[in-house]
N, C-alpha and C positions, 0 to 999 in steps of 0.2 A: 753270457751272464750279465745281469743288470745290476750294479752297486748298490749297496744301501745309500739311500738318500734322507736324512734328515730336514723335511720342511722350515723355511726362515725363521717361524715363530719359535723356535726351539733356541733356548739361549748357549752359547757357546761355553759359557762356563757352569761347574757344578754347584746345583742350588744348595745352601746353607737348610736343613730343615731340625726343628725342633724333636731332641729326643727324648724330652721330658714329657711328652705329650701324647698318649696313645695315639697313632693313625693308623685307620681300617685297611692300606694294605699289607704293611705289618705283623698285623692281629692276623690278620688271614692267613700271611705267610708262617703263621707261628702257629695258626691250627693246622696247616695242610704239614707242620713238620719241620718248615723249613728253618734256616737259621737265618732270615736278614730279618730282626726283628733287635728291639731292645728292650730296656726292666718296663720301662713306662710300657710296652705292649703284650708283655706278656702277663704282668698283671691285671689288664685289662682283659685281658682273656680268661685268665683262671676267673675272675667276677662272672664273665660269661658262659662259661661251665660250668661255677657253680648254683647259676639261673637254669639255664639248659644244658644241660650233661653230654645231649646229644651237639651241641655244638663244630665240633672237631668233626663227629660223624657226618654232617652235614655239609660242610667246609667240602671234605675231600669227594661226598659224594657230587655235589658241584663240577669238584674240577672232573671226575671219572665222567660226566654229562659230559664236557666239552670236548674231552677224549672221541669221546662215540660219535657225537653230532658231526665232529668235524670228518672223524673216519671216512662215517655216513655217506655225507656228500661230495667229500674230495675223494672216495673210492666206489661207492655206489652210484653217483649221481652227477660224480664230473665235472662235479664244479670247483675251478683253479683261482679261484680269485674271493678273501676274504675280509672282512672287514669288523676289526674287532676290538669294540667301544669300553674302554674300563673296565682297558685288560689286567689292572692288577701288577706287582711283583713278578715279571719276566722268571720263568723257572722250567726244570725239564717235563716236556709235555705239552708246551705251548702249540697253540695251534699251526704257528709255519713250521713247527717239525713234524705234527702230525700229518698235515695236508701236504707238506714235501713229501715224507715217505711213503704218502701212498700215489702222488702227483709230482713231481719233480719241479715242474713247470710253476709251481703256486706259486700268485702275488698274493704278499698278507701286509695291511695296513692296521697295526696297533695306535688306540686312539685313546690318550689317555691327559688328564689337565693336572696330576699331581708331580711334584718334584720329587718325591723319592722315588717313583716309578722311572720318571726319567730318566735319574743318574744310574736305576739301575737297567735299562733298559738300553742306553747309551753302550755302556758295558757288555750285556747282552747279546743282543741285536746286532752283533758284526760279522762282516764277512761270511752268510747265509747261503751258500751255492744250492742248485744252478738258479733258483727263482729268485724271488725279490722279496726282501723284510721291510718294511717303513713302518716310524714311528714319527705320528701326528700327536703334536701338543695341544689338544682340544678339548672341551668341555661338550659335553653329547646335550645340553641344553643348546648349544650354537650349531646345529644340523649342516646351516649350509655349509658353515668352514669347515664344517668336517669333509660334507662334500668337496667344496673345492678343493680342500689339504687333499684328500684322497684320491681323487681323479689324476694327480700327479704320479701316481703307479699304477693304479686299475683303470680297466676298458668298460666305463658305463654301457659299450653297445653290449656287452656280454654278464653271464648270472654273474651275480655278485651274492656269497651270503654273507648278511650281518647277524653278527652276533653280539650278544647283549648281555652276558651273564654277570647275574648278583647285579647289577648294577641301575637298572629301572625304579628299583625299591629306593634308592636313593634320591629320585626326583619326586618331588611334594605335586600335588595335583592342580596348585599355584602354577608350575612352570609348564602344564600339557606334555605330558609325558605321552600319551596318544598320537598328538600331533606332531612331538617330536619323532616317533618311528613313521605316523603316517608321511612327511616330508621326506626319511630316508629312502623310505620304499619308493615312492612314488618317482622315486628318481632312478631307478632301476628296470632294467628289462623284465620283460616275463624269463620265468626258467630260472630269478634269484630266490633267495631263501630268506626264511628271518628265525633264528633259534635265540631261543630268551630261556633264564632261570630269575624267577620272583621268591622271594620272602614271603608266602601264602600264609594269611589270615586263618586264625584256628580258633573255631568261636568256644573250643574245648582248653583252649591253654591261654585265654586275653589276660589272667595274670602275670605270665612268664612273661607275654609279648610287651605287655606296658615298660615291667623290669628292664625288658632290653630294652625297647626305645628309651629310655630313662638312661639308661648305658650310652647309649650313645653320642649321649649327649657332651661324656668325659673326651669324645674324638676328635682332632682335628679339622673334620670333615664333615661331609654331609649326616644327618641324622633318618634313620632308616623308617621305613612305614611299607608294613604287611599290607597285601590286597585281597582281595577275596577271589576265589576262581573265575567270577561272572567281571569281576574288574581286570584282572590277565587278561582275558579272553579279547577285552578290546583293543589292547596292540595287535590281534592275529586278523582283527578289521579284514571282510577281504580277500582273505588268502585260505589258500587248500591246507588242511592239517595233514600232518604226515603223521601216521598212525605209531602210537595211540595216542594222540592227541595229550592233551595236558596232566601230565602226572606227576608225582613226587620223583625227584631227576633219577634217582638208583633203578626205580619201574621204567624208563624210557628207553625200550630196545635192551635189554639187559644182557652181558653176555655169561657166561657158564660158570665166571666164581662168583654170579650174583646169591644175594643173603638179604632177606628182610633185615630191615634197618632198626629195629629195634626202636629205643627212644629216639633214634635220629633224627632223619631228615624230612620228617613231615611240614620243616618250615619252610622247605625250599623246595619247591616244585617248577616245570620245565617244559618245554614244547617247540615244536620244530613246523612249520610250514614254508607251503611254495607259493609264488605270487606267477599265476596263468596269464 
């Protein structure tokens, strides 16, 4: 067994965060159902429901994507070693219980820059047998440190997948959000993966989408921005798609209680490829 280890950057005590103030992991956890969430979030949530109704639907079909992808590769495709960039609110179904159950052996590095992830992640994230959990305090705009934070558990000579979910649409096209996955990868063997879920541009709903970016403006945090499938496309730079390639995340390998999503999750679409 290898202990959870905690990176230095990671402050010893529990950060103070404002609960008067909606923040997007929060919000999340209060569409996917869960309870770590306060008034300030989930008001901001009913606003966003009632812009997009399918909201919630979308939320969970997200995490049901990160379900499969990880199944995917840590049961199909054998790859024990994950890497996973604002991960959000720690909750059952995260990816080192997924890739444990079907791998025992999985090392997962959770990479996230927010303090309420943190503290609850600190909570979380303990005593994980028989693989390894690590939680890196990094902002996926600083690639390398995440690299080096990460290399302190995983074996760059071997695949590594990163995973990227909801969280790309967060970075303005100011910071190279290309550049920043092209740096990830590049740092990787053949035989690793890269699985992302985007915020896709719907040139049929740009009143709803403004609404929310307008929304989010009320959040503590980054402010989001839809891309268009031809602008996804450019983080998979490069690499082999794994079929069917880029879809709305509920269509992605679907398994038998799949159900068109109604007004859902056409804002959030998903895709998995391998780097040869």
């Amino acid at each position: 067994m290898t202990a959870d280890k905690y990176p230095d950057t990671v402050p010893d005590h529990d950060p103070a965060f404002d609960t008067t103030v909606a923040h997007q992991a929060r919000v999340y956890n209060y569409l996917l159902g869960g309870k770590d969430h306060y008034e300030a979030d989930q008001e901001y949530a009913e606003k966003a429901l009632a812009v997009y109704p399918g909201a919630a639907d979308s939320a969970k079909a997200n995490r049901a994507f990160l379900g499969r992808a990880v199944r995917f590769l840590a049961g199909d495709e054998g790859v024990s070693q994950f890497l996973d960039i604002g991960t959000g609110i720690p909750s059952p179904g995260s990816t080192h219980e997924v890739a444990q159950e079907a791998r025992p052996d999985s090392r997962i590095v959770y990479v996230d820059f927010d303090p309420v992830v943190l503290a609850h992640a600190r909570a979380f994230l303990v005593g994980r047998d028989p693989g390894s959990t690590a939680y890196l305090d990094a902002d996926l705009r600083d690639p390398a440190r995440i690299l080096r934070g990460a290399a302190e558990t995983l074996d760059f000579d071997k695949p590594v997948a990163v995973l990227l979910m909801a969280i790309l649409h967060a970075i303005g096209d100011e910071d190279d959000p290309a550049g920043i996955v092209s740096t990830l990868m590049d740092a990787l063997p053949s035989g690793s993966y890269l699985a992302i879920t985007h915020w896709a541009a719907d040139p049929s709903s740009e009143d709803k989408s403004e609404e929310l970016i307008g929304l989010s403006r009320e959040t503590s945090r980054q402010q989001y921005v839809p891309r268009s499938d031809a602008e996804i496309m450019r983080f998979f730079s490069g690499l082999e798609l794994v079929e069917p390639g880029l879809v709305p995340v509920e269509e992605w390998r679907p398994g038998p209680d799949y159900r068109p999503a109604g007004d859902g999750s056409w804002a959030i679409k998903g895709c998995v490829a391998k780097k040869r």
